[in-house]
C-alpha positions as CSV (number, residue, x, y, z in Angstrom):
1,X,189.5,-61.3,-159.9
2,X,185.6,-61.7,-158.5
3,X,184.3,-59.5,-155.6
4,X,183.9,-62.9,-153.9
5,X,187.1,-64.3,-154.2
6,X,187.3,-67.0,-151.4
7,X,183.8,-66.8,-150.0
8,X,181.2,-69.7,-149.7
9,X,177.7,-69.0,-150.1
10,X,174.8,-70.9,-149.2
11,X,171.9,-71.0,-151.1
12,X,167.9,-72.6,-150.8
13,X,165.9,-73.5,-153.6
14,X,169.3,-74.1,-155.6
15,X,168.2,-76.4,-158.7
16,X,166.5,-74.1,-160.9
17,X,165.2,-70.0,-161.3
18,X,166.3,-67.8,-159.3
19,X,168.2,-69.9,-157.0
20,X,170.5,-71.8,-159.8
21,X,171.0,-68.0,-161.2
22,X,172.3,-66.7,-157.7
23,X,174.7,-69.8,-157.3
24,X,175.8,-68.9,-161.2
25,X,176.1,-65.1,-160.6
26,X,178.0,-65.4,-156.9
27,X,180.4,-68.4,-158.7
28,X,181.1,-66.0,-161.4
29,X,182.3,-63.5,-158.9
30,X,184.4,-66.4,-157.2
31,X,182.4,-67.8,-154.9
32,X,181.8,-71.6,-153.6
33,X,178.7,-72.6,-153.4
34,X,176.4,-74.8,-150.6
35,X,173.3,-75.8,-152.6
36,X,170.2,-77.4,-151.3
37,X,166.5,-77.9,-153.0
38,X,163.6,-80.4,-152.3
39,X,163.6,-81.8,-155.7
40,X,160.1,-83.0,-155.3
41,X,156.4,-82.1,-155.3
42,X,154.8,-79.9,-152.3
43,X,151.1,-80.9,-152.6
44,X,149.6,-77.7,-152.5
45,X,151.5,-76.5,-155.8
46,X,150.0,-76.7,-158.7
47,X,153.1,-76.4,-161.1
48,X,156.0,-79.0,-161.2
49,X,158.8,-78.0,-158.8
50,X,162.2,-78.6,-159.5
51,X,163.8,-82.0,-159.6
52,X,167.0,-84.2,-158.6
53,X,168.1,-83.7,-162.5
54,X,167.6,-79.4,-162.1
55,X,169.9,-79.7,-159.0
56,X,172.7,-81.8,-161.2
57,X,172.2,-79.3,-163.5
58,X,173.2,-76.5,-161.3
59,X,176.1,-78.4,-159.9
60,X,177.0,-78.9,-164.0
61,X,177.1,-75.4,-164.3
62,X,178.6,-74.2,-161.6
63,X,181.5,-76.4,-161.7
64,X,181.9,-75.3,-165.6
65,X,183.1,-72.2,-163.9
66,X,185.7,-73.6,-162.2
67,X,183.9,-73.6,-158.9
68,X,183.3,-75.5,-156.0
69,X,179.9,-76.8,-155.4
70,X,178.0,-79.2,-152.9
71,X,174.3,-80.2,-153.6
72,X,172.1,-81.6,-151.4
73,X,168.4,-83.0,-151.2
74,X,166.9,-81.5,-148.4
75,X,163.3,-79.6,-147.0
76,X,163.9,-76.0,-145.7
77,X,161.0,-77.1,-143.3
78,X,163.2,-79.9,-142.1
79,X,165.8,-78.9,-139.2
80,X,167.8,-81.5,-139.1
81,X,168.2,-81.8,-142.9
82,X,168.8,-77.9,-143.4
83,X,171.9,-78.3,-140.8
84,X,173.2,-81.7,-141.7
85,X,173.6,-79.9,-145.4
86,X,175.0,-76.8,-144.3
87,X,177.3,-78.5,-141.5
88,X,178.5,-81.3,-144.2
89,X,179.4,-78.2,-147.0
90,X,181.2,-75.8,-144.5
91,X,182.9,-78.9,-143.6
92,X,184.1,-80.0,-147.4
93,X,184.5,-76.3,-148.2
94,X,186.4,-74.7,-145.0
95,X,183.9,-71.8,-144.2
96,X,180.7,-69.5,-144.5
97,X,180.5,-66.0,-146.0
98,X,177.2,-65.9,-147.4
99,X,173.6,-66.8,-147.0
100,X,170.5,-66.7,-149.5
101,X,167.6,-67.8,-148.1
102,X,165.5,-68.4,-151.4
103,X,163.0,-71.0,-151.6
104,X,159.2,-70.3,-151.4
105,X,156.9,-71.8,-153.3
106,X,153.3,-69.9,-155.1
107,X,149.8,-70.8,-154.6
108,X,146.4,-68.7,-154.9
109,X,143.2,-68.9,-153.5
110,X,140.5,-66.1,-152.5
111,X,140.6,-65.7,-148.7
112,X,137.4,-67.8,-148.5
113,X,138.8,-70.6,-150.1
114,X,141.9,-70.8,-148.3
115,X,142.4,-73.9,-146.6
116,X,144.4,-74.6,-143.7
117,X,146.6,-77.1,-145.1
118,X,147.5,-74.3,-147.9
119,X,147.7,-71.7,-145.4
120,X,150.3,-74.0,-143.3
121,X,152.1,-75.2,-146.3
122,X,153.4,-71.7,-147.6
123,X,154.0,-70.3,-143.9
124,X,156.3,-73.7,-143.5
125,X,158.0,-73.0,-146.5
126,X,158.3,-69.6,-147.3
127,X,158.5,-67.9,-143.9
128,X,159.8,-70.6,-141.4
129,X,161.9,-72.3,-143.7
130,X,163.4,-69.1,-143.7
131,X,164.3,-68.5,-139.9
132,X,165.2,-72.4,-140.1
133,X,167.9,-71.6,-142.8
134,X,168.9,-68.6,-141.0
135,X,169.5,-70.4,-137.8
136,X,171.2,-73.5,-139.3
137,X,173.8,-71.1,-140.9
138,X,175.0,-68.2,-138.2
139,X,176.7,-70.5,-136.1
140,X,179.1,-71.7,-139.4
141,X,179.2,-67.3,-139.9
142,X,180.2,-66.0,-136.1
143,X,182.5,-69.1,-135.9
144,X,184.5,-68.0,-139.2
145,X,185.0,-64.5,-137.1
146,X,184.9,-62.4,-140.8
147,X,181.3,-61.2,-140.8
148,X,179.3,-62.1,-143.3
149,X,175.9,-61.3,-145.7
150,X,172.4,-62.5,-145.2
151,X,170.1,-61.6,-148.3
152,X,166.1,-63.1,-148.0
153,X,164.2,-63.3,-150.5
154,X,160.8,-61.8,-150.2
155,X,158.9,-60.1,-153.0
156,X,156.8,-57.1,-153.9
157,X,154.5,-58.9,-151.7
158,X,156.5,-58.3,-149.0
159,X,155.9,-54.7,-149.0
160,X,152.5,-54.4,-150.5
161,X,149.3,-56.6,-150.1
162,X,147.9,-58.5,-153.4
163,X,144.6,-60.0,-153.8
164,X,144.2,-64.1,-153.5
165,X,147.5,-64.3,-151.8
166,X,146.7,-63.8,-148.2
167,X,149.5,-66.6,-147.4
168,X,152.2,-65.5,-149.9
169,X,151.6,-61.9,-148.4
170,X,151.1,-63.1,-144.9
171,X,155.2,-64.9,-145.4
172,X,156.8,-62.4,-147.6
173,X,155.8,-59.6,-144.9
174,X,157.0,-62.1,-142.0
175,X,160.7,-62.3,-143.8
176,X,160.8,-58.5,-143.8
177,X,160.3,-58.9,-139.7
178,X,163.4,-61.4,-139.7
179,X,165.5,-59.0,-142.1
180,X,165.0,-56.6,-139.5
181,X,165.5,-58.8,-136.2
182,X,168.4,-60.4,-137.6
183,X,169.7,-57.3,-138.8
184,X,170.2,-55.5,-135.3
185,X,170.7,-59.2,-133.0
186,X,173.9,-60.0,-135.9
187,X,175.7,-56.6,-136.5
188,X,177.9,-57.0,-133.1
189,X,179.4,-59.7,-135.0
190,X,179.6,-57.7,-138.4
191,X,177.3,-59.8,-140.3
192,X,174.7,-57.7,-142.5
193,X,171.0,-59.4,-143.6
194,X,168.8,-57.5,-146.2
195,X,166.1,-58.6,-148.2
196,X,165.4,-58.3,-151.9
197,X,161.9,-57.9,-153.6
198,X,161.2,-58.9,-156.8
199,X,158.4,-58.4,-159.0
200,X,157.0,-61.3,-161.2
201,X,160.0,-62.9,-162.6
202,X,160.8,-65.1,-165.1
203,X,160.4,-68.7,-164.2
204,X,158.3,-71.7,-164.0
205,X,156.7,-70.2,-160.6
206,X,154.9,-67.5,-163.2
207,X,154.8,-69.2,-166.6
208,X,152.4,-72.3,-165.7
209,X,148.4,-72.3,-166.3
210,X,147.3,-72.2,-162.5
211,X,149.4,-68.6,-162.4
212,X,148.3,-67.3,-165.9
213,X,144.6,-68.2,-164.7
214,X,145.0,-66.3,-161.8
215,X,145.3,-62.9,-163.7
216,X,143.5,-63.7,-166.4
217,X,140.4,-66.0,-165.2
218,X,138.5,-65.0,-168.6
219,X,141.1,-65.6,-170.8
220,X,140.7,-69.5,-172.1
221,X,143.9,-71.3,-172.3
222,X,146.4,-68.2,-172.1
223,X,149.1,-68.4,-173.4
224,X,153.0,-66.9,-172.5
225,X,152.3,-63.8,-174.7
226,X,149.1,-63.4,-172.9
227,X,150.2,-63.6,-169.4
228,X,152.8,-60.7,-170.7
229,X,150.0,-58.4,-171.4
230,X,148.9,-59.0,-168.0
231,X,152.2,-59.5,-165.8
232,X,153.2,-55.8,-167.8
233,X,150.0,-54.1,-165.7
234,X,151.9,-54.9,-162.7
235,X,154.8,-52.5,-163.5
236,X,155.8,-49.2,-164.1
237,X,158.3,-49.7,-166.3
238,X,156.8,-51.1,-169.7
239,X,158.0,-54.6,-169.1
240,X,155.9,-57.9,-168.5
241,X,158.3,-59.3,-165.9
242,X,162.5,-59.1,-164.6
243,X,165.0,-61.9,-165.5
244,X,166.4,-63.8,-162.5
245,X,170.1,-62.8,-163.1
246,X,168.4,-59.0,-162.2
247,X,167.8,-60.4,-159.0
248,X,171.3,-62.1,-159.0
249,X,172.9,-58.5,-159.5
250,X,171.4,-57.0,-156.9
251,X,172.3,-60.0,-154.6
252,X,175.8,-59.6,-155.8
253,X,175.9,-56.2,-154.9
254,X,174.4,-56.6,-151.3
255,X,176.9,-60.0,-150.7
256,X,180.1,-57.6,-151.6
257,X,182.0,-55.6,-149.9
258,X,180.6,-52.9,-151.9
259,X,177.4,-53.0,-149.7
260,X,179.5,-53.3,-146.9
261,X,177.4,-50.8,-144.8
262,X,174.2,-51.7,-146.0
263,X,172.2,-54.0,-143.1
264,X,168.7,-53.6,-142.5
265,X,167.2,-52.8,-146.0
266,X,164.5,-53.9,-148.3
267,X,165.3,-53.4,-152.1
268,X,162.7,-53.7,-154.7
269,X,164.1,-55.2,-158.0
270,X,160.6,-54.5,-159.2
271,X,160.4,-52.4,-162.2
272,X,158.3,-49.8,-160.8
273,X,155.9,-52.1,-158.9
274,X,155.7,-51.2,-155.5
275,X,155.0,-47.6,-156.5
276,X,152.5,-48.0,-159.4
């Protein structure tokens, strides 16, 4: 018997990293999932995003647990896409419990070289894409009348500032505003929102060449075992970076009844980070 027995969760950023291993982690625990993604390129990253095949991947795997699942394509910047997915799952699955707001995309530039279009892109995405999710979802919560959990996903960025990230900082301290807003405007209806914070974690958003040149920009060609070295300076904790099913935990734990009291809080899954 899983802590979730019964619930439906919906996630963002579904078909691959941390998103697939929330939708694996809550489906172990008994959950049904709601799964959307943009499987396709935003033009201001500069690693490949997750694709159509990643997202029938996570459907694959989820439904090897015996689980419900419904995938979507769809834009977290796009209103009427975000709701047409959520609306159409609630609708083949009966009800909302849960929300993860997860997608964000990375990019890097010194403050100088920071363009508009990046700037705008990563707000979009990673901080109104956010509230858009948000909003799609409570009416599908207050209308099942049980409450429900909100988790964001923001990042050590979201609590401290880090250099060439102006816009990733700029979102991930925005979502920590929401958690916070939402928090107190939901709790009449006895629905909890928290955020999570993770340090570098291990995915394609880290392990590509434009990330691994950020932190080491005299470093030719770097490779994985390189980036370690540098990704381990971030921590306190001797490690180079968390796995995403750490992040799943702690998601767990905050979706559960377990955390039934908790509302309000940021929690670092960050090895140290935010106090080194």
């Amino acid at each position: 018997m899983g802590k979730l027995d019964g619930k439906v969760a919906f996630i963002t950023g579904a078909a691959r990293g941390q998103g697939r291993s929330h939708a694996l982690r809550l489906a172990q625990e008994g959950a049904d999932i709601i799964a959307i993604d943009i499987c396709e390129q935003v033009g201001s990253v500069g690693y490949p995003l997750a694709t159509e095949e990643d997202l029938a991947e996570t459907v694959r795997q989820v439904e090897a647990l015996d689980r419900r699942i419904v995938a979507t394509k769809a834009d977290v910047r796009d209103t009427a896409q975000v709701t047409k997915a959520v609306d159409d799952g609630v609708a083949e699955l009966g009800r909302l419990d849960i929300v993860l707001a997860n997608a964000g995309i990375a990019t890097f530039a010194p403050l100088e070289d920071l363009t508009d279009d990046v700037w705008d892109e990563m707000i979009a995405i990673n901080l109104t894409g956010v509230f858009k999710t948000v909003r799609a979802a409570v009416p599908h919560l207050k209308a099942g009348g049980n409450g429900g959990a909100i988790v964001l996903t923001s990042s050590t960025a979201g609590i401290k500032g880090l250099a060439n990230l102006a816009h990733y900082v700029a979102a991930k301290h925005g979502v920590v505003g929401l958690v916070k807003t939402f928090a107190n405007e939901l709790a009449p209806f006895d629905i909890r929102v928290n955020s999570v914070h993770p340090t570098s974690v291990n995915t394609d958003m880290i392990h590509n060449s434009e990330t691994y040149n950020l932190f080491m920009p005299d470093t030719p060609n770097p490779t994985k075992e390189d980036a370690g070295a540098a990704f381990k300076t971030l921590n306190a904790l001797p490690i180079e970076w968390v796995e995403p099913v750490d992040i799943s935990n702690a998601i767990a734990f905050l979706v559960s009844d377990d955390a039934r009291y908790i509302t309000g809080v940021q929690l670092p899954v960050d090895a140290g980070s935010v106090i080194k």
